[in-house]
N, C-alpha and C positions, 0 to 999 in steps of 0.2 A: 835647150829644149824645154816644152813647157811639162808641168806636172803629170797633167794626160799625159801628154806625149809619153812621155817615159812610164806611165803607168800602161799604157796600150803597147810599149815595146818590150815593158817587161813580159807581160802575158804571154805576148809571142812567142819571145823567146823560153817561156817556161812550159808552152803548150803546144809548140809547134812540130815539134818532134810525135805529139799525140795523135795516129791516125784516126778516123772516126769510123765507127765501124754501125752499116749500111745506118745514112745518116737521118734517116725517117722514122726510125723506130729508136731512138737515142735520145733520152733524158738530159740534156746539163745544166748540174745549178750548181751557183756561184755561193757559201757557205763561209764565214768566219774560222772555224776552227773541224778540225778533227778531234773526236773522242779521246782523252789521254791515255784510257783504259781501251781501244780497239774497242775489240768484238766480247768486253764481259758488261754485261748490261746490268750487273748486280753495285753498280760503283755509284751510281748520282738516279738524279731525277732529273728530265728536261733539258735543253742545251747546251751544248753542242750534241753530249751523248745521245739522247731519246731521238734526235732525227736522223741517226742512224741505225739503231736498235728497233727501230719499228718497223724498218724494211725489212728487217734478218729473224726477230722472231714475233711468236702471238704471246700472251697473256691468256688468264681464264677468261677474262673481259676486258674492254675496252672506253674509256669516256669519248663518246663521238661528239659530231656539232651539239653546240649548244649546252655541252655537259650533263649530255645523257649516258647512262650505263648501257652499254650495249652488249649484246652476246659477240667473244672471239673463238677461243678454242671452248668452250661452254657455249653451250645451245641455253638452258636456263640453269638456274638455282633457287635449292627450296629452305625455308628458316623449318627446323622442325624440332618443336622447343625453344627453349631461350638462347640455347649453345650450340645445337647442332646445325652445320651448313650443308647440304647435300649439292652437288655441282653434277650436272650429267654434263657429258662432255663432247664433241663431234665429231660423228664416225670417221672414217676413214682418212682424217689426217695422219699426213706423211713428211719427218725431217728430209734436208735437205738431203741425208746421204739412205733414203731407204727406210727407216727405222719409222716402227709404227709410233704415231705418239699419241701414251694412252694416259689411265689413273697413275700406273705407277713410274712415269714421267714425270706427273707433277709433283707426286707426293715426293719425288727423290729430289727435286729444286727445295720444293719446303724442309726435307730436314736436313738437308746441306746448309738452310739459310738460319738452321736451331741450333747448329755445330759449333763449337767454339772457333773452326777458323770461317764460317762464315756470317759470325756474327762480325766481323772484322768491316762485314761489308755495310753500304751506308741503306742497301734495302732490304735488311736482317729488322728492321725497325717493326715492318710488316707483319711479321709471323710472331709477333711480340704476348699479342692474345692464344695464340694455338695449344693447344693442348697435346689432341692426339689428330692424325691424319689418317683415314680409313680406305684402302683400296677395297670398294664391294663387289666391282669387280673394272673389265678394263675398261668401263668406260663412265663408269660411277664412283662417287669420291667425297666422301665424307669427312667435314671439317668437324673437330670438339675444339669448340674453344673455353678459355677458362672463367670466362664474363663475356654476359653478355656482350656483342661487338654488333652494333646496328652498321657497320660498314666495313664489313670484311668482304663482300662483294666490290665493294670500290677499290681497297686495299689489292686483291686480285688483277688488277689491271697494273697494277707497278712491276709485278714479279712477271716475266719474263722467263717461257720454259726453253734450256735448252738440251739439246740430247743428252741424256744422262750417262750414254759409255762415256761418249767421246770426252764430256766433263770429268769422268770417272779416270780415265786413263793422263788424259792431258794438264788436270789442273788447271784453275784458274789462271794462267799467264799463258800457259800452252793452249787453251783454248781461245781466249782473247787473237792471236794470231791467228787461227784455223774455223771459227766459229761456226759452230752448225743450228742452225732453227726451223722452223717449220714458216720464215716468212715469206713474202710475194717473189723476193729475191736472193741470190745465192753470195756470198762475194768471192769475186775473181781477183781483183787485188786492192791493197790499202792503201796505195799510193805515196808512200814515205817517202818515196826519191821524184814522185813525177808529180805530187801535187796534186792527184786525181782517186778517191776511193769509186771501183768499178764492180758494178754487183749486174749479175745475170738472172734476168726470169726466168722465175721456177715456174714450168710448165705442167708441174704436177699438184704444184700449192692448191688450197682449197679456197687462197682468193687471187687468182694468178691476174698479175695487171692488165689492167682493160687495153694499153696501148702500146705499153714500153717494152723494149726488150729488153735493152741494155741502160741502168742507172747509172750518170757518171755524177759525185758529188765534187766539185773542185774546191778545195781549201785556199782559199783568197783573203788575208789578214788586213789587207786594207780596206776600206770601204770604200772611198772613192775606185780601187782596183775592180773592185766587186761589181760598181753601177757601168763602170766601162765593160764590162766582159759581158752584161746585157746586151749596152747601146750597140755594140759592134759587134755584136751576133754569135759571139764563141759560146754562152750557155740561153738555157730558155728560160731561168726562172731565177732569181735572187730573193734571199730568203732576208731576214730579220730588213729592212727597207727604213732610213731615217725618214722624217718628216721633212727633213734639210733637201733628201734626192726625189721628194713627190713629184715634183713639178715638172724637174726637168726629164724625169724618166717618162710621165703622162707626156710632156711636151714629145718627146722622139717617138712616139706612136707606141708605146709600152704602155702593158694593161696593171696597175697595181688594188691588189686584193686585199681588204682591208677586214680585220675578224677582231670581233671584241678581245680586246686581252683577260685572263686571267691571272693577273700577274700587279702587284703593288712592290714598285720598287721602295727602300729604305736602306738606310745603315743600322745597320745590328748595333747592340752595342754588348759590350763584352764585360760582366761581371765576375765570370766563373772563370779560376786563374790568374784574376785581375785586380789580387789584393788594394787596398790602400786607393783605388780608383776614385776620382771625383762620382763617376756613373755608378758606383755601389747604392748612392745617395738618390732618389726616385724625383728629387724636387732638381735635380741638374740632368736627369733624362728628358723632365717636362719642358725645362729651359728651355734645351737643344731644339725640339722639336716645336714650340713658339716662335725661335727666332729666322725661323727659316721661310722664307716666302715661297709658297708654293704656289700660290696662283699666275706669278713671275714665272717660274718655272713652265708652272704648263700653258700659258699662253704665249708666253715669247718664244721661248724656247722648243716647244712643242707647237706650235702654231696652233693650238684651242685642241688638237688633237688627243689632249691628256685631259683625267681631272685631277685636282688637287685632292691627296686621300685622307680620309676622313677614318679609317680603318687597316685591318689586316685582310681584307676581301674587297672584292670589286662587285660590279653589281653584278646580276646572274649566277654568282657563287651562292651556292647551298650554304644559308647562316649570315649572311650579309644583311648589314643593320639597317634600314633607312632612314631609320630617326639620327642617324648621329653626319652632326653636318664637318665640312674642311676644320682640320686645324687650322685655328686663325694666324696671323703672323701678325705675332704682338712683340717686339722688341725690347718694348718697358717691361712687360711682364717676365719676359725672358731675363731680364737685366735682375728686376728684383730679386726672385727663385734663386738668381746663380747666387745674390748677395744674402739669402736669407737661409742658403746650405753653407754660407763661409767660407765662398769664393767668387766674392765682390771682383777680385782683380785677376779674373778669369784662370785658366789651367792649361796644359799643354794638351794635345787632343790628337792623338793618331791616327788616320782611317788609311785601311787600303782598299782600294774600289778595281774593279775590273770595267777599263775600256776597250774600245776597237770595233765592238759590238753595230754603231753606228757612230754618225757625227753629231751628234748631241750628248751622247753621256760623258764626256771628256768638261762640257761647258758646263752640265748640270752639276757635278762635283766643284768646280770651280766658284759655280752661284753658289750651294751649300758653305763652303768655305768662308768666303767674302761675307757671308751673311752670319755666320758663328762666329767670326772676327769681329764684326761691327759689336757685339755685346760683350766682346772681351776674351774670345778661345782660342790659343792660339795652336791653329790649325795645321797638321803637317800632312800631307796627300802622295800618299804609296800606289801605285799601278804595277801590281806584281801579274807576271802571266799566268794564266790562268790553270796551270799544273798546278804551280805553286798554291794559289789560293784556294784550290782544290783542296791539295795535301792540309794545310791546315784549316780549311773549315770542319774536316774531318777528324782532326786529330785535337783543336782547339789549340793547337801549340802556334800562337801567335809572336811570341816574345814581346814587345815592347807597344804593340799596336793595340789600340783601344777601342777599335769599331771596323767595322768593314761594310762592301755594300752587300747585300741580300734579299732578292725578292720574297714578299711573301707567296708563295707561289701555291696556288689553288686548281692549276691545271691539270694534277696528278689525279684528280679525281675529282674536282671540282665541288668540295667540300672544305669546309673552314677549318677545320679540324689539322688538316695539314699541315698549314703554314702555322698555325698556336704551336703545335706542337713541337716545331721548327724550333719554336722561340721560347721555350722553356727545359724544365729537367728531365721531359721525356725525350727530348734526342739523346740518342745514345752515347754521344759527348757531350755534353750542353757545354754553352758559353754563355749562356744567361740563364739563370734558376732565380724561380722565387715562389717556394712552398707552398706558398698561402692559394697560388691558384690552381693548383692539380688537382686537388678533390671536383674541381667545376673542369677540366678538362679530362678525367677522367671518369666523369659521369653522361659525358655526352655521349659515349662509346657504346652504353649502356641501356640509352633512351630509346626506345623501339617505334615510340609514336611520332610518327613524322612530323606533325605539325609543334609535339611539344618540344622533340626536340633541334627544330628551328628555333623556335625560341629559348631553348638554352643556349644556340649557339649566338645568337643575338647578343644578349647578357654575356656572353664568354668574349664576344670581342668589344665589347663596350667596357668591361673591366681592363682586359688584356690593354688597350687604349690608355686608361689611366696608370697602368705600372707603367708602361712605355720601355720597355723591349728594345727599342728602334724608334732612330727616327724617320718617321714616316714620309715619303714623297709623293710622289702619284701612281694614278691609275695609267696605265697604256694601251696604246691601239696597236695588234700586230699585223704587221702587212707585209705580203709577199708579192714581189712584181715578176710579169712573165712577157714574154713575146706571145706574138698574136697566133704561134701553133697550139697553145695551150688553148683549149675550150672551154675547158672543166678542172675544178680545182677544188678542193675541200680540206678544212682543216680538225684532226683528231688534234685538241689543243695537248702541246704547243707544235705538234709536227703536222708536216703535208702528209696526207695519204697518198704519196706516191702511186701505191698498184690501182688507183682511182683515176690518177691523171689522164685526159683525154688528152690527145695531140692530131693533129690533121699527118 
């Protein structure tokens, strides 16, 4: 039997048991992974987690199209002073079990996340400025931060409120299984054994979905699995779309939805932890990052649908440089560098990358390799699953690996700030530190004038650039492909806004 085939027999037999319940008003999309953490949205930022987590709760705010801040459970917010944030909040929202959600709702997520066990978590980073949080009353909510913070409004959009008994009584692990939020949808099951997370419209929510009733997300690890479960009609929407399946999913009368990415892939590389490393040395970071062809990359590989990156932001992102042009792919120069740090006859070089995602990033780690090879590294290529890689990007306990893959990822708020931040001593683990630029990343926090500071963020990635952190790959395009019941479709980057979805 042919690969389809068997990819089409297997879905059957893993969905066929699944009745569909009244089939007009039923969501399904085809998804790579399940959340590792369920229902605690306090764990990561952006995929797989975040496009479940936006269905189940709000934030204060929201980055819609285009990486605008928009009001979520905050109608507005006022700067009054240097330090003080005032957030008025929207009346009569309501958790999923009753429960009004008000100031002191949010203020008990912010000082859960000031706690020593939930500074454990990886969006404790957030509440890093806070000071004091003010309930003025239930629907007014005042931030004191300890320095100025020009983007504690954006920062708001990460933290995720969720009802504070049921958090209170259940614990982070107990809640995770049982989750309660104020979002568009309830869940009804996680799908552990069926392969299916099923969440039910909230009829009460204050943005109850314009179409859907019932959200089926189906967890499909293959990707070729994935574009069949389109073509043959078992879901309506396939989410992260290679450039590999454009064609043929356009060719079967499938609509594919194409949204600027915010998002520059790279390999991190790992200093901190990483005694004795070739990569300690800044002139064998530069190397790495010359000898790699990235214009190769995004045009064969990506079919021109990529650019070769030039930074740690893509364009659209707040602080994206336009003076600073592609890393070039210099090989001699690469050659020299590695010889003039005092490792002419290259070094052993460990990365572990996360695939499955689509059919191209499997090839692009393969290009990257071959091409770090050719000037002497000899390259060893890890594909741990992505719990794992999870656990230690969190924890920085790598053991013996030298670099891994890492978006810079700018979609949490579409500010440069985030992904710099990523990549230096202010994460809360760091795996790459280097002193000398934090005074310039934590002055940008600070700058209140929007245009100047754009311009420090400018200068902040133009240096960050020459320490080199990472080596840098491309820009990307995200695309989601749907059948022709979907109408309407829009993306809060990196998720679908689901309770927005039209369907006939």
């Amino acid at each position: 039997m042919s690969r389809i085939g068997l990819v089409i027999l297997g879905l059957t037999i893993i969905y066929s048991g699944a009745k569909p319940v009244h089939a007009d008003t039923v969501l399904r999309v085809a998804r790579n992974a399940a959340p590792p953490s369920l229902g605690n949205p306090l764990t990561s930022v952006g995929q797989p987690g975040s496009g479940v987590w936006s269905v189940l709760f709000d934030s204060l705010t929201v980055i819609g199209p285009g990486g605008v801040l928009e009001p979520a459970l905050a109608v507005s917010w006022d700067l009054v002073g240097d330090t003080r944030w005032v957030f008025h909040l929207r009346p009569n929202v309501k958790f999923h079990n009753g429960a009004p959600m008000d100031s002191a709702a949010v203020a008990a997520i912010l000082a859960y996340l000031q706690s020593p066990e939930g500074r454990r978590f990886y969006i404790s980073t957030e509440v890093d400025t806070i000071a004091t949080v003010e309930v003025i009353d239930s629907l007014t909510l005042a931030i004191e931060t300890t320095v100025p913070d020009a983007i504690l409004p954006k920062r708001m959009a990460l933290i995720a409120v969720p009802e504070p008994e049921t958090w209170r009584i259940l614990g982070p692990d107990g809640f995770a299984q049982t989750p309660i939020g104020t979002g568009s949808f309830k869940l009804r099951d996680w799908g552990q054994t069926s392969g299916r997370m099923i969440f039910d419209a909230d009829t009460a929510s204050w943005r109850v979905p314009t179409d859907i009733d019932v959200l089926e997300l189906w967890t499909v690890a293959d990707a070729t699995a994935r574009v069949q479960a389109l073509i043959t009609g078992q879901v309506d929407i396939l989410e992260a779309v290679s450039i590999d399946d454009t064609d043929l999913i356009e060719a079967s009368g499938f609509r594919v939805w194409a949204f600027g990415g915010a998002q520059v892939s790279s390999i991190a590389f790992r200093t901190v932890g990483n005694p004795g490393s070739p990569l300690q040395d800044p002139r064998v970071r530069q190397a790495l990052n010359y000898a790699v062809n990235r214009e190769l990359i995004a045009e064969v590989l990506f079919g021109g649908s990529a650019e070769p990156a030039s930074q740690g932001a893509s364009v659209g992102t707040f602080g994206y440089n336009p003076s600073l042009e592609p890393i070039p792919y210099d090989p001699a120069r690469a050659t020299a560098l590695l010889k003039e740090a005092g490792y002419a006859d290259g070094f052993l070089f460990i990365i572990e990358v996360l695939t499955g995602f689509n059919t191209v990033d499997t090839l692009l780690y393969q290009q990257v390799a071959q091409d770090l090879r050719a000037v002497g590294v000899d390259v060893t290529v890890r594909t741990p699953p992505f719990a794992s890689w999870l656990r230690k990007f969190t924890s920085n306990e790598w053991g013996d690996t030298d670099a891994f893959s890492l978006m810079w990822d700018s979609g949490a708020y579409a500010d440069a700030v985030r992904p710099v931040r990523n990549f230096s001593c202010a994460k809360a683990v760091p795996f790459f530190c280097d002193e000398s630029i934090m005074p310039l990343i934590d002055q940008t926090d600070r700058i209140m004038n929007v245009e100047a500071r754009e311009q420090h963020l400018q200068q902040l990635l133009s240096t960050m650039r020459d320490i080199a952190p990472a080596l840098l790959l491309t820009t990307a395009t995200q695309r989601v492909a749907s059948s022709e019941r979907v109408k309407a479709l829009t993306l809060n980057p990196p998720n679908i806004a689901y309770h927005a979805v039209e369907v006939d």
